[in-house]
C-alpha positions in Angstrom: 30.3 -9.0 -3.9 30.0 -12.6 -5.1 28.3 -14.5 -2.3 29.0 -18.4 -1.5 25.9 -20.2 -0.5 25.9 -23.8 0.8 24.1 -25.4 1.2 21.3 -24.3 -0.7 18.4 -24.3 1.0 15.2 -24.8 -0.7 11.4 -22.5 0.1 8.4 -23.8 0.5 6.8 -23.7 -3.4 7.7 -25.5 -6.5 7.5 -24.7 -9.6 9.4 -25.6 -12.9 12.2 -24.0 -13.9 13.2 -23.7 -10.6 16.9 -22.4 -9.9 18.5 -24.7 -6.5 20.5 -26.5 -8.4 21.6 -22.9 -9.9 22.1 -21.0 -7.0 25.8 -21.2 -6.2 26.9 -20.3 -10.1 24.1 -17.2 -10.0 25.2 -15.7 -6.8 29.0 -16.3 -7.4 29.3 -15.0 -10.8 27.2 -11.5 -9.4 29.0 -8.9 -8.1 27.0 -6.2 -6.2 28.1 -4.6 -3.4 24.7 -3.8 -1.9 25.7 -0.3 -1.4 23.3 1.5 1.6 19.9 2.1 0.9 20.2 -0.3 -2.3 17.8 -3.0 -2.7 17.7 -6.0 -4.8 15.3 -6.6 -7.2 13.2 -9.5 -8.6 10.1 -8.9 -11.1 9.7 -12.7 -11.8 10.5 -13.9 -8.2 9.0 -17.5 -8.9 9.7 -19.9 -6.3 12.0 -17.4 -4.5 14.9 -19.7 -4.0 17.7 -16.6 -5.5 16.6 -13.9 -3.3 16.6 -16.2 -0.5 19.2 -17.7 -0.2 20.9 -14.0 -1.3 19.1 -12.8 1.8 19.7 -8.8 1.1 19.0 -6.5 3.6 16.7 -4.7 1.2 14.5 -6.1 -2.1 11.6 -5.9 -3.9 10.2 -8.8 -4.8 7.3 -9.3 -7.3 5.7 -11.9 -9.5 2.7 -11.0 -11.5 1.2 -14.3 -10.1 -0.9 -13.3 -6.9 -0.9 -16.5 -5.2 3.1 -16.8 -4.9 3.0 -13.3 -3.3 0.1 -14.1 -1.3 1.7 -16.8 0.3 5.1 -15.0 0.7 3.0 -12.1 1.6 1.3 -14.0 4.8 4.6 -15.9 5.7 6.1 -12.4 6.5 3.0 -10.8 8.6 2.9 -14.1 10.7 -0.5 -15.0 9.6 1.2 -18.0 8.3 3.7 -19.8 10.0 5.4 -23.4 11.0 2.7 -24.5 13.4 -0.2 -23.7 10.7 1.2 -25.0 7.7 1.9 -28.6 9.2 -1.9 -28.5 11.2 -3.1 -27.4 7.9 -1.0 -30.4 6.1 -2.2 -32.9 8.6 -5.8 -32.6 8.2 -5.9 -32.3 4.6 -3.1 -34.9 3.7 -5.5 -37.1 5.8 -8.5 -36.1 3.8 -6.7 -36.9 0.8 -5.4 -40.4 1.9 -9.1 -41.4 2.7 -10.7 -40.0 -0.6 -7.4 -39.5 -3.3 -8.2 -38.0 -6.0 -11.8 -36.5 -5.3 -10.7 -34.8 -2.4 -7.6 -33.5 -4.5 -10.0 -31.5 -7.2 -12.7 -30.6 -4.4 -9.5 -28.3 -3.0 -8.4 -27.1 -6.5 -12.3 -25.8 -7.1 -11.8 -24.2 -3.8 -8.9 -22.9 -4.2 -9.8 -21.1 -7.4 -12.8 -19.8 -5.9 -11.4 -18.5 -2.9 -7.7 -18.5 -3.3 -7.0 -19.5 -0.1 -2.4 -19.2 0.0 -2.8 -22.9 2.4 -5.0 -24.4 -0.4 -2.3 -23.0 -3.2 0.4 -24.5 -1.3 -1.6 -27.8 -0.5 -2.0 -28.0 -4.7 1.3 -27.2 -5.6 2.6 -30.1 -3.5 0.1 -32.3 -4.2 -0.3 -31.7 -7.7 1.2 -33.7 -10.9 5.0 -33.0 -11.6 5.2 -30.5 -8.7 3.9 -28.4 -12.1 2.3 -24.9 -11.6 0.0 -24.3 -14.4 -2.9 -22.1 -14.7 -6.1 -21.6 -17.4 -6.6 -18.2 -19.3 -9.1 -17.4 -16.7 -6.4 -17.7 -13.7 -7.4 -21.1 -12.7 -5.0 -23.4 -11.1 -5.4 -26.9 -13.8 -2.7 -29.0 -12.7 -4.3 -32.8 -12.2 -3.5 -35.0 -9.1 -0.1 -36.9 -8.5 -1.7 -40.2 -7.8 0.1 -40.4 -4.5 -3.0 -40.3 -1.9 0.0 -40.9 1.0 1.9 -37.9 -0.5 1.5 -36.1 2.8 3.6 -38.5 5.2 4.8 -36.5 8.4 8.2 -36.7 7.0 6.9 -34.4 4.0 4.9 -32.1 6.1 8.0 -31.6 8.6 9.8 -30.9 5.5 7.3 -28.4 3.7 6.6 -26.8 7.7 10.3 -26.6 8.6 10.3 -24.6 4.7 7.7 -22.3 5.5 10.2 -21.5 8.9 13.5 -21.1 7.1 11.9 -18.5 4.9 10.3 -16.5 7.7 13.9 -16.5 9.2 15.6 -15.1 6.1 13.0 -12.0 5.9 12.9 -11.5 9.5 14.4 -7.8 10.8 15.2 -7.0 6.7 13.4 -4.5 4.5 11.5 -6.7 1.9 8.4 -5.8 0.0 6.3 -8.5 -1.5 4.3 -7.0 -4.9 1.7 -8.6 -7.2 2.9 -6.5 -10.5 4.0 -6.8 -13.6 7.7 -6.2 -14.7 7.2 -3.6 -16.6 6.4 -1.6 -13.0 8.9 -3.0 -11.1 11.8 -1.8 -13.5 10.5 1.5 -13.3 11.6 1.3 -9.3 15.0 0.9 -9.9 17.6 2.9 -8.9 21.5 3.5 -9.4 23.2 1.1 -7.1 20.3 -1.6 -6.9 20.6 -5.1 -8.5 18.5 -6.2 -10.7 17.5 -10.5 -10.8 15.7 -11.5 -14.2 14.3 -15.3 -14.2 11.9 -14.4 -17.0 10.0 -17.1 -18.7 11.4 -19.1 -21.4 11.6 -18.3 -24.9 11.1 -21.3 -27.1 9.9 -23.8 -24.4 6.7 -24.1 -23.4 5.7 -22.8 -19.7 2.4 -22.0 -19.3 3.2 -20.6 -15.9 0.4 -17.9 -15.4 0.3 -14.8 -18.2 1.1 -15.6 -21.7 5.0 -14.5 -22.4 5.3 -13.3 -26.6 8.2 -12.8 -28.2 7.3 -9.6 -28.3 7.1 -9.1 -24.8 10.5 -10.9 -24.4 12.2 -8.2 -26.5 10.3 -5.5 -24.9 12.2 -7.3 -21.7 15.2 -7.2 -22.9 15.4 -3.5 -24.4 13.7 -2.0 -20.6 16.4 -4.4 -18.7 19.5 -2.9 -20.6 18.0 0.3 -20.3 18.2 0.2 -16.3 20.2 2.5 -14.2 22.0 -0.3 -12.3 23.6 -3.6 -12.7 21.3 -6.4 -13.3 21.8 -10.5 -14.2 19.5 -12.5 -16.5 18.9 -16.3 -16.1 17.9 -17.7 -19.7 18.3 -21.1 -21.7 21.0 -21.2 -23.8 21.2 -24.4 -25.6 20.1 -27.9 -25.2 20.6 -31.5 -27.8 18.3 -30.2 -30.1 18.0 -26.8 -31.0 19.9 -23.4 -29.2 17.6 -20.0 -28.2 18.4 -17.6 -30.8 16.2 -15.1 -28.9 20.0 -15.0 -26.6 21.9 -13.8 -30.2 19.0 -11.5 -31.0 18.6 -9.4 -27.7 20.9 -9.9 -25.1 24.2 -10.3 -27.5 26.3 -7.3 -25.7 26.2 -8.8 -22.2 28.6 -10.6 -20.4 27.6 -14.9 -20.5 28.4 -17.5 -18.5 27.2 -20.3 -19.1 26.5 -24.0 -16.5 24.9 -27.2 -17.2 21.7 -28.2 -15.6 19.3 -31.0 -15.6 15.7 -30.1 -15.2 13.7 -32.9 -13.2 10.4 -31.2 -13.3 8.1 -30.8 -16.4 4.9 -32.8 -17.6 6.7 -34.1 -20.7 9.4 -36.3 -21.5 10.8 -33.8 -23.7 10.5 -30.7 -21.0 13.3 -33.2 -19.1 17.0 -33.1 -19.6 20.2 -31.3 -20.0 20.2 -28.0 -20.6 22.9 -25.2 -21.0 21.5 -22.4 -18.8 23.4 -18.7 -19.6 23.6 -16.4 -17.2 23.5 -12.8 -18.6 25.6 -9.7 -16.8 26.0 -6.2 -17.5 29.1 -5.4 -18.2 30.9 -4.4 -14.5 28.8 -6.8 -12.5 30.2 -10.4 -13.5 32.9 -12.1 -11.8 33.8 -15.7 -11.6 35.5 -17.8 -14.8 33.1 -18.1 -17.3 31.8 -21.5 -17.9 30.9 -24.1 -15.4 29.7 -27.3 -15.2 26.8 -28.6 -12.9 25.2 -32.2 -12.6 
């Protein structure tokens, strides 16, 4: 059924493209059921804010990038928690108020030697643009904010009380976090499951963490419309200057509905704006009215 989340409550990572402001029009134009022993599913799980706010009782969630999973991954066995994020917060956001930028790039070379999930999530919300941007050999590049005071207590209270709302929505449900690629995790699903698709964007420059072709986009969309079960795809649509053919080309016999966002995070002016986001349904699993509007 369609669910009706608010508020919308926000995890613990950033990243751009990120879907908050998105979640009530995804979730209400879905219907699913969650039939027993279903799961939902999300290959390209990102920052995590659909699945949970959606909270199902079962999902598999993967990202091909290991440090989102990591993280999630630790959140769940209780290696990280509340109390450890905002200790861990408090003595590096102090570090970084007494040396700025320095101290900012002496965690980034840690973290991509050691990969540390506390030093990934120090970066992300420390870096510039809350961006998450990594080199072809899987290191983390993003430069410094400028804001040596980012970590106030009011911020770390924020990120820490985060880090608890997620542990609450996986606690006593049957989630599995997965480093993979979505080629493997489509091969999971079954009749009755739900399928979530927040690929990366066609025409628009991400840079996230693998390379995403046009090829591999179409390869996407042929495996997704091949699944045994419903699924939903979140895509750009259109924006002032130019609209994503790639929609036309590959995902033309779906069901579309279609809200307006406004993106606030991107390095470059022209990665900013409004932007007609689409949401694409098989057939059988959309309710809702069609277009909306969002500010």
């Amino acid at each position: 059924m369609p669910v009706n989340v608010l508020p919308v409550k926000v995890p613990p990572i950033k990243c751009q493209g990120i879907k908050t402001k998105l979640v009530p029009f995804i979730l209400s134009q879905i219907h699913w059921v969650e039939p027993a022993d279903s799961k939902w599913i999300e290959p390209f799980v990102g920052s995590g804010v659909v699945v949970f706010n959606r909270a199902p009782q079962r999902a598999l969630i993967a990202d091909s990038n290991q440090h989102i999973i990591r993280l999630y991954q630790g959140i769940q066995m209780g290696e990280i928690d509340r109390a450890i994020v905002s200790d861990f917060l408090q003595r590096n956001g102090e570090m970084l108020l007494r040396s700025g930028a320095d101290y900012y790039y002496e965690v980034r070379d840690r973290f991509n030697q050691y990969a540390s999930p506390l030093d990934f999530l120090f970066l992300n919300r420390a870096c510039f643009n809350g961006l998450m941007r990594f080199n072809r050999k899987g290191g983390f590049n993003v430069p410094f904010c400028r804001k040596p005071q980012r970590f106030a207590q009011s911020y770390i209270t924020k990120i820490a009380n985060q880090v608890d709302w997620v542990a609450k929505q996986m606690a006593g449900k049957d989630w599995e976090f997965r480093i993979a690629n979505w080629q493997d995790v489509l091969l999971e699903a079954q009749p009755g499951d739900f399928v979530y698709l927040d690929p990366p964007y066609c025409g628009r420059h991400t840079d996230y963490y693998n390379a995403w072709s046009q090829a591999e986009a179409e390869a996407l969309a042929i495996a997704t419309k091949q699944l045994p079960c419903g699924f939903a795809v979140s895509m750009w649509l259109e924006n002032q200057h130019r609209k994503n053919s790639h929609i036309q080309d590959c995902w033309s016999d779906l069901e579309m509905r279609v809200c307006q966002h406004f993106y606030h995070v991107g390095a470059r002016e022209a990665l900013r704006g409004a932007i007609a986001e689409a949401l694409l349904i098989k057939p059988g699993f959309a309710t809702g009215n069609g277009r909306s509007s969002l500010k």
